[in-house]
C-alpha positions in Angstrom: 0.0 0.0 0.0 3.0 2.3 1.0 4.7 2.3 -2.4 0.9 2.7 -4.5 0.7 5.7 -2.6 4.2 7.3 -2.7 3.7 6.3 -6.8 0.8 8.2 -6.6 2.1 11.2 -4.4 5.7 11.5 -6.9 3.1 11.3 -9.9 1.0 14.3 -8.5 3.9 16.1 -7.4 5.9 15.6 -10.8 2.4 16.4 -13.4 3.1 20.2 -13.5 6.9 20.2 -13.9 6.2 17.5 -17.2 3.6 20.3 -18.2 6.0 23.0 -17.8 8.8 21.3 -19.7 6.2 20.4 -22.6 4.7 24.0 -22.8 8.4 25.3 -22.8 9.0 25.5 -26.3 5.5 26.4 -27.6 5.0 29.7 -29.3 1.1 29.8 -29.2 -2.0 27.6 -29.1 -5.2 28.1 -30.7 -8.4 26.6 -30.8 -10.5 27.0 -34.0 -14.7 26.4 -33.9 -16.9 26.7 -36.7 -14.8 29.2 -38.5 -13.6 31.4 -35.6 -10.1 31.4 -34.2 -9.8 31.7 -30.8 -6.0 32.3 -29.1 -5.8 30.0 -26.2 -2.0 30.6 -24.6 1.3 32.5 -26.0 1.5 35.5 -28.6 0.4 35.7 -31.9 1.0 38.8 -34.3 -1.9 40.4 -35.2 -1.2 39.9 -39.0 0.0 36.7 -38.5 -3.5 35.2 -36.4 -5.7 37.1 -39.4 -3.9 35.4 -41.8 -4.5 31.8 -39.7 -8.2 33.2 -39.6 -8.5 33.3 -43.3 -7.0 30.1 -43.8 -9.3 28.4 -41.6 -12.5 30.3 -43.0 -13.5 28.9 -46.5 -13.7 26.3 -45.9 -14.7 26.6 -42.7 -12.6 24.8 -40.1 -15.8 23.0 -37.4 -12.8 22.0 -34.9 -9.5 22.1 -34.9 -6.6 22.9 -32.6 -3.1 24.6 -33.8 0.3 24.9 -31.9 3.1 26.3 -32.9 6.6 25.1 -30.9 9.9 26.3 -31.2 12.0 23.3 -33.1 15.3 24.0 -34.2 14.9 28.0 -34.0 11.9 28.2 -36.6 8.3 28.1 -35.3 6.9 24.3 -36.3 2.9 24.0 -36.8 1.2 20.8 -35.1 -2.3 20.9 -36.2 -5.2 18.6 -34.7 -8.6 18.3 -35.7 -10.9 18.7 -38.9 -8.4 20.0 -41.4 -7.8 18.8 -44.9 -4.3 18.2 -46.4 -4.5 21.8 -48.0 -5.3 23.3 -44.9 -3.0 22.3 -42.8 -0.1 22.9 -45.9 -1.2 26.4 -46.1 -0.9 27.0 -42.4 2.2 25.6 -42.4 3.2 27.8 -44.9 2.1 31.1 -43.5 3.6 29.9 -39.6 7.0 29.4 -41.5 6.8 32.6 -43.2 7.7 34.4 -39.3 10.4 34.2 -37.5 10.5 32.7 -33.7 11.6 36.2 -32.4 8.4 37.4 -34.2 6.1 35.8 -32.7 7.7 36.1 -29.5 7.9 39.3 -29.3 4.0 40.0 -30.1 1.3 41.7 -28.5 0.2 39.7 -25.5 -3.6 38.5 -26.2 -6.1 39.0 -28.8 
């Protein structure tokens, strides 16, 4: 019983640090529902969030999630959700089209 419960205690204890370390390199996150784009966590350029907008528009997006990490220096896309091949290659393409430093140094919220 001892060792289940220090598991469980070193599990509860560790959850937030994994979190942290995961969310370390991530630029932005956004949600997207029936068309609109929502920013979740980070900073996203104006420009650069009303040019994800239009992407995800026509055709409308119904659900979809986007996160942008830092890989390598150059922001990386990870999409997840109800978007087509084309979709997902032109967000892709307008993400890669900024910089890390960019982004980063964006208005906060939106």
């Amino acid at each position: 019983m001892m060792p289940l419960l220090l598991a469980l205690v070193a599990l509860v204890v560790s959850a937030p640090l994994v979190l942290a370390l995961v969310r370390a390199n991530e630029l932005f996150f956004v949600r997207i529902r029936d068309g609109n784009v929502r920013l979740v966590r980070g900073r996203v350029p104006p420009r650069l969030f009303d040019d994800v907008a239009d992407v995800v528009r026509k055709p409308a997006v119904l659900r979809a999630e986007l996160r942008a990490v830092n890989e390598g220096g150059r922001p990386r896309l990870y999409a997840e959700g109800e978007l087509s091949a084309e979709h997902k290659q032109r967000l892709r393409n307008v993400i890669g089209a900024w910089s890390v430093q960019q982004i980063r140094n964006a208005p906060r919220g939106r």
